[in-house]
C-alpha positions in Angstrom: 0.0 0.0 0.0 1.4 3.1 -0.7 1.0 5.8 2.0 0.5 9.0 1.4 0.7 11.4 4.7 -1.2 14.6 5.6 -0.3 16.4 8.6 -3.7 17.7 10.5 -2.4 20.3 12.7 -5.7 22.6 15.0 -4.6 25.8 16.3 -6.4 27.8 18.5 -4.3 31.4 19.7 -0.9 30.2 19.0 1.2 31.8 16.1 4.6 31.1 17.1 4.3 27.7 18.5 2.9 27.3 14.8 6.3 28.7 13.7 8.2 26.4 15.7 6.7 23.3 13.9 6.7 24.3 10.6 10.2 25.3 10.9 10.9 21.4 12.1 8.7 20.3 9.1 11.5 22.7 6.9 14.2 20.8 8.5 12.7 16.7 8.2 15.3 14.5 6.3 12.8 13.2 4.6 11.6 12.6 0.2 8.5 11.8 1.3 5.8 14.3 -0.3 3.3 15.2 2.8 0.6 18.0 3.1 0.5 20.0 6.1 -3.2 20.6 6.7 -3.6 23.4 10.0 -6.9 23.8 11.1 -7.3 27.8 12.8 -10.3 27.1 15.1 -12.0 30.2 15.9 -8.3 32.0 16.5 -8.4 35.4 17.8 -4.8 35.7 17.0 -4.5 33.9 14.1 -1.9 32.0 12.6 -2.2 33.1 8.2 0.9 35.6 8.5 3.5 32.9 10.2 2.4 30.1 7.7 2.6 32.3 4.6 6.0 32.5 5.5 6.5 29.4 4.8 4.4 28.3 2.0 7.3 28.5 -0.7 9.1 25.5 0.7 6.5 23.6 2.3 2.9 22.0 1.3 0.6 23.7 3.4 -3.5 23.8 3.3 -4.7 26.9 5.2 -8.4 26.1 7.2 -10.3 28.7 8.9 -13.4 27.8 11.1 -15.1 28.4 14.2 -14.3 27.5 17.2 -15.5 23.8 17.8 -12.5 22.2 19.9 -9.5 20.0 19.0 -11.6 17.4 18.2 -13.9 18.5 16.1 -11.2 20.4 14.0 -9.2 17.4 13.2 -11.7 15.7 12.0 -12.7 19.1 9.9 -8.8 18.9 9.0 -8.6 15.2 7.7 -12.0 15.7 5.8 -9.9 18.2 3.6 -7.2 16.6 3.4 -5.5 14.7 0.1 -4.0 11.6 1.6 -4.6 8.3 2.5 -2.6 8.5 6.0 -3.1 11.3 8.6 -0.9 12.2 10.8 -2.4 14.3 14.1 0.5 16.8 15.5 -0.7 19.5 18.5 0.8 22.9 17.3 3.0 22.9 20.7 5.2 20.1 19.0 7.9 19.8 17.0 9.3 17.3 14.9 12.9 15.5 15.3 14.5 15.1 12.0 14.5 11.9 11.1 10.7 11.7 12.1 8.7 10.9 9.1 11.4 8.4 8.0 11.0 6.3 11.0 7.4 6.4 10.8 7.0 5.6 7.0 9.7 2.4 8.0 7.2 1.0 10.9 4.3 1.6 8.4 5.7 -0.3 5.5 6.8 -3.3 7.6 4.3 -3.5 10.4 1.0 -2.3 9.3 -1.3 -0.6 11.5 -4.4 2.2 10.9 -3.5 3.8 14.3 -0.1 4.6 16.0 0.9 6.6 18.3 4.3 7.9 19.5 6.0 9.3 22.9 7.4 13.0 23.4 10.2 14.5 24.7 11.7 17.6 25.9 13.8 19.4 23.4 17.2 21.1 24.7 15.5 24.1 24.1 12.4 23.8 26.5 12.5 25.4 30.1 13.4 23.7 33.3 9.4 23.9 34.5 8.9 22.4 30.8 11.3 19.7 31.3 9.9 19.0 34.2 6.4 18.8 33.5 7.6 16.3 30.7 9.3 13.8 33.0 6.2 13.8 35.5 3.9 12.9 32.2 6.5 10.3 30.8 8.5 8.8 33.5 8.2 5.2 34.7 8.0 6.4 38.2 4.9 8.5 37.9 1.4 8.3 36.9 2.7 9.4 33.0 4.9 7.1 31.3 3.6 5.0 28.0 0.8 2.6 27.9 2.1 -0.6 26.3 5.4 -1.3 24.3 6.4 -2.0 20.5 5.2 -6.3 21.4 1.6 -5.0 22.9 -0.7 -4.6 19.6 -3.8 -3.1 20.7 -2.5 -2.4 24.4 -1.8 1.3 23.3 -4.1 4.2 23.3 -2.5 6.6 20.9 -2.3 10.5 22.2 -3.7 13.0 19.8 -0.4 15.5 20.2 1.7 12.4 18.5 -0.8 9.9 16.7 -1.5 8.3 13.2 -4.7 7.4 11.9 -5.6 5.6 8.2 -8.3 7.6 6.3 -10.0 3.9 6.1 -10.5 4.4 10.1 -11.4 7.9 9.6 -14.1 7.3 7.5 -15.7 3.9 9.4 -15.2 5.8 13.0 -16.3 9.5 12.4 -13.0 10.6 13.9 -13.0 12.4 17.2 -16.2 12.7 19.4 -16.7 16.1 21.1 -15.1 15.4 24.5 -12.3 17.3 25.5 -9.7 16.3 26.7 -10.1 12.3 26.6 -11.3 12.3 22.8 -8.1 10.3 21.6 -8.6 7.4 23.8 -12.3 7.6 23.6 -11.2 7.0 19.8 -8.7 3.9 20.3 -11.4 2.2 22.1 -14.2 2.8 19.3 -11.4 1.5 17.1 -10.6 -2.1 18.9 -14.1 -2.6 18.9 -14.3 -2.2 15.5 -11.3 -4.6 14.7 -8.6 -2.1 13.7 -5.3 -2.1 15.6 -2.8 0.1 17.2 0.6 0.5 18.1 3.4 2.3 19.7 6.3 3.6 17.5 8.7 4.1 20.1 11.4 6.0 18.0 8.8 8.5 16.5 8.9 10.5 19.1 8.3 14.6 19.1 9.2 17.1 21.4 5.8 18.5 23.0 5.9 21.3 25.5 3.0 20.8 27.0 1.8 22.9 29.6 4.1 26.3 30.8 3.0 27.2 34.1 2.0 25.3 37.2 -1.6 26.2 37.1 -2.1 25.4 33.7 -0.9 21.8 34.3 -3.0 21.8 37.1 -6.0 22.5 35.5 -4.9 19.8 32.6 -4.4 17.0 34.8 -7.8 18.0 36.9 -9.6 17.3 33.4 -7.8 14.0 32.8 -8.4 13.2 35.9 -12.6 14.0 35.1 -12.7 12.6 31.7 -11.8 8.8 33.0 -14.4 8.1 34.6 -17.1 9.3 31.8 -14.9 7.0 29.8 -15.3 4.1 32.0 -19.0 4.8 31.9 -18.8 4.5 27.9 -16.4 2.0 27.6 -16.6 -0.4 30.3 -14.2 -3.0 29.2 -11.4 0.1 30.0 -12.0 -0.1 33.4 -8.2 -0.6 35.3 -7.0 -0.9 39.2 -4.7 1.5 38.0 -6.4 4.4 37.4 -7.4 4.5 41.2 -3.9 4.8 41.8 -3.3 8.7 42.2 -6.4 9.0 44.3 -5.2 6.1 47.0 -2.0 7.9 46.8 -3.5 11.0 48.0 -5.6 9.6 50.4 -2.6 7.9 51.7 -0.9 11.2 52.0 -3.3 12.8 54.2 -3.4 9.6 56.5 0.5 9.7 56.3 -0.3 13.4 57.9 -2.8 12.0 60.7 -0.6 9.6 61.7 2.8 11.5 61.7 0.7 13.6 64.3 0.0 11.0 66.8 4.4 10.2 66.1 3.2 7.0 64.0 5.9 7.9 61.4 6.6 5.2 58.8 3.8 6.2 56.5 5.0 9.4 56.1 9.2 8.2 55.6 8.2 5.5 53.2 6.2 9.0 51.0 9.5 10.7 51.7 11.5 7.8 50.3 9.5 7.8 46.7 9.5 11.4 46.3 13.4 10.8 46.9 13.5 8.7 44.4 11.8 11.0 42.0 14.6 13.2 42.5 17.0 11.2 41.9 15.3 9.5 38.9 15.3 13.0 37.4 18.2 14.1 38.2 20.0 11.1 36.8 18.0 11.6 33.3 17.8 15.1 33.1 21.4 16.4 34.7 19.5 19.2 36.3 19.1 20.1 40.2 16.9 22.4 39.4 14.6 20.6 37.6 15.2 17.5 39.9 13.3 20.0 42.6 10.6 21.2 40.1 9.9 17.3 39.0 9.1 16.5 42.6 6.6 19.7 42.3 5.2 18.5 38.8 4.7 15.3 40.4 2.8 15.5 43.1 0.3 18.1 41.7 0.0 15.6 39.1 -0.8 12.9 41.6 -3.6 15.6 43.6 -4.9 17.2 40.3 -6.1 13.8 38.8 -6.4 11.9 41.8 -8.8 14.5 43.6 -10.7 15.1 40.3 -11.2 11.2 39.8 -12.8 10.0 42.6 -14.9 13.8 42.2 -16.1 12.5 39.0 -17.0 9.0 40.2 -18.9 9.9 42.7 -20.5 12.6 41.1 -22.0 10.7 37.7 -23.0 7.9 40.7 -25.1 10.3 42.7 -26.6 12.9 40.5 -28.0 10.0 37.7 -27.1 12.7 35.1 -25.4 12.4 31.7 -21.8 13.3 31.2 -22.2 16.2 28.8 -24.9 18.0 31.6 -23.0 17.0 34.8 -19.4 18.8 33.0 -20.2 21.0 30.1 -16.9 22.6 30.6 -15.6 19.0 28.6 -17.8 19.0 25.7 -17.7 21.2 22.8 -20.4 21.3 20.7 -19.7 20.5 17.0 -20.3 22.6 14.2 
């Protein structure tokens, strides 16, 4: 099968991280012909003047629309689009090199309609960037990748790094109107419908994610909403682990309690894994600074989710209400 890839790309207020990507997508060792496709989505500060910058040297397909959320725009994005193979990039990312090559490889030899691939911090990010990153991808947290390369259909695909075959496109609808939780909301519809994914493990990209302490916050407190309403759709999802940074949590405040009444081996044994946090991050990262600001990143990724989990739980179980009127603030409405 040949492949032909388009690049669906939403942007919503954010000209120069736009710049940043297509200057990676200038830089790609790569013959491959691809089409960038960048959705604006109801911008305020658009991104036209940055991309005509650069439509000499690269393939790119302009979209202008209302705002209707992420999801809703990439599925407006891949409708337009010429190819046979999207590729789904947030416009906070940009692309290593050798990135298209690596994915056109796993393609060719391992077939799949879905993949997805990690991130990274670039050398370039900040050290609240950097950390962030390692608190979302690290073995040690709550982040970290679901699955490896020998785990077909154990991978739910994230939709800053993630692949999908027209074929799928077309048979699932793309995206529903959730926000955020739409891309695993997707893998799910998928496996039910026979397709498979997978993990590229070198196809990585260098995502900043969030840049202040209260934004990540406020993204993990969604995540940390949108599971359950996910477990109500998808039942067969349901996992031990996602109770994980809620009993942490609760732990934490018992680890409190009993400290008081000088009961103090809860409380080491919570000192002895944010230790190892530290050191974890200090090892890969090189960075004391950082090493601090992971243990930070960390643990408001642990209370963020794990507070608005077990919030979500027990508020779809008592009020009897759907999803969409319970937490409005996670739906857009399509256009």
């Amino acid at each position: 099968m040949e492949l032909a890839f388009s690049f669906i790309i939403p942007v919503f207020n954010r000209p120069n991280e736009i710049d940043e990507l297509l200057q990676s997508f200038s830089n790609l060792n790569s013959n491959e012909n691809f089409e960038i496709v960048i959705i604006e989505d109801g911008s305020t500060l658009p991104s036209k003047n940055v991309i005509a910058n650069f439509q000499d040297q690269l393939n790119i397909t302009y979209l202008v629309k209302e705002n209707s959320g992420p999801g809703d725009s990439r599925n407006y994005g891949m409708q337009h689009a010429k190819g046979n193979y999207f590729i789904i990039l947030d416009s906070d990312c940009i692309l290593p090199p050798n990135y298209l090559n690596i994915v056109k490889l796993f393609l060719t030899d391992n077939y799949v309609d879905c993949f997805g691939g990690p991130d990274a911090a670039h050398s370039s990010f900040s050290n609240l960037q950097k950390a962030i990153n390692f608190s979302m991808t690290a073995f040690i947290t709550t982040g970290g990748i679901r699955g490896n390369k020998t785990q077909i259909n154990k991978f739910q695909p994230r939709s800053f790094n993630m692949g999908l075959s027209k074929k799928a496109f077309l048979k699932t609808g793309g995206f529903g109107n959730i926000h955020p939780g739409e891309d695993p909301d997707l893998s799910l519809r998928l496996w039910k419908l026979g397709y498979e994914t997978a993990l590229i493990p070198e196809a990585f990209v260098y995502h900043k994610r969030r840049i202040s302490w209260s934004k990540f916050y406020k993204q993990v407190s969604k995540f940390g909403l949108v599971r359950p309403i996910l477990n109500v759709w998808h039942p067969e999802s349901k996992k031990i682990t996602y109770w994980f940074p809620t009993i942490f949590i609760l732990g934490f405040v018992l680890a409190i309690v009993l400290a008081a009444l000088n009961c103090m081996q809860l409380l080491l044994l919570y000192g002895t894994y944010f230790l190892i946090v530290f050191l974890v991050a200090l090892f890969s990262t090189r960075n004391f600074v950082i090493a601090i600001q992971a243990i930070c990143a960390t643990s408001i990724q642990f209370i963020g989710y794990g507070y608005s989990f077990i919030k979500s739980i027990t508020i779809l179980k008592v009020s009897g209400k759907k999803p969409e009127e319970i937490f409005p603030e996670l739906f857009f409405k399509n256009k």
